[in-house]
C-alpha positions as CSV (number, residue, x, y, z in Angstrom):
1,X,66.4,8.5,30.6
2,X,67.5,4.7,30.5
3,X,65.7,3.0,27.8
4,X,65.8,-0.8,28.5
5,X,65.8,-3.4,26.5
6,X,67.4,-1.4,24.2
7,X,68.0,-4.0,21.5
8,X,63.9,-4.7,21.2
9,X,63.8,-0.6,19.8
10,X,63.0,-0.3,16.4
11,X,64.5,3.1,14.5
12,X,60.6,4.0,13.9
13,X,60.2,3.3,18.2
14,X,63.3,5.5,18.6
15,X,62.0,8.5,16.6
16,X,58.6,8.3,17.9
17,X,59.9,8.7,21.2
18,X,62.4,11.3,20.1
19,X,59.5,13.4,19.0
20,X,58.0,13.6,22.1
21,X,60.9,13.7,24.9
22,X,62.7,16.8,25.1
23,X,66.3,17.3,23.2
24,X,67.6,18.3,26.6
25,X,66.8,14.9,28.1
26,X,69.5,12.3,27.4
27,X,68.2,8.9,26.6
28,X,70.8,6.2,27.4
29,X,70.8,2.5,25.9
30,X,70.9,-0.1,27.7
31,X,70.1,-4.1,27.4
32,X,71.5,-6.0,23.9
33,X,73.8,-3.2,23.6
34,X,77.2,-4.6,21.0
35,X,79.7,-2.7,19.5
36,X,78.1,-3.0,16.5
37,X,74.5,-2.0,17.6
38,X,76.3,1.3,19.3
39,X,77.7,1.9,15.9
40,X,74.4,1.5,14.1
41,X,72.4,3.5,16.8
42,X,74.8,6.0,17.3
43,X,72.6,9.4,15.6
44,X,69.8,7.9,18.6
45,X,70.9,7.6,21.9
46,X,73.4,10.1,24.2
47,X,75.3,6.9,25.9
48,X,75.2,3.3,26.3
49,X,75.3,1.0,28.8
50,X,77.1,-2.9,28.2
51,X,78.1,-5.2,30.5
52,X,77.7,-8.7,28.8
53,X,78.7,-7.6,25.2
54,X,82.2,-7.1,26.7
């Protein structure tokens, strides 16, 4: 699942919707992604996505 804009997610948005999507469903960040955000959100999201942080 893309989840978009990823940089508007709160941690408290994040685990809310972790406690209702299924582990087996990867959720992939997108939108505002940074190194430093990947970093920070790593324990959330399966992938990211960046194109303008590069």
């Amino acid at each position: 699942m893309k989840l978009f804009p990823a940089e508007a997610a709160s941690s408290k948005t994040l685990n809310a919707q972790r406690a209702v999507i299924l582990r087996s469903v990867p959720i992939v960040a997108v939108g505002g992604i940074t190194p430093f955000t990947m970093y920070d959100r790593r324990g959330f999201f399966d992938g990211f996505g960046l194109g303008s942080a590069l």
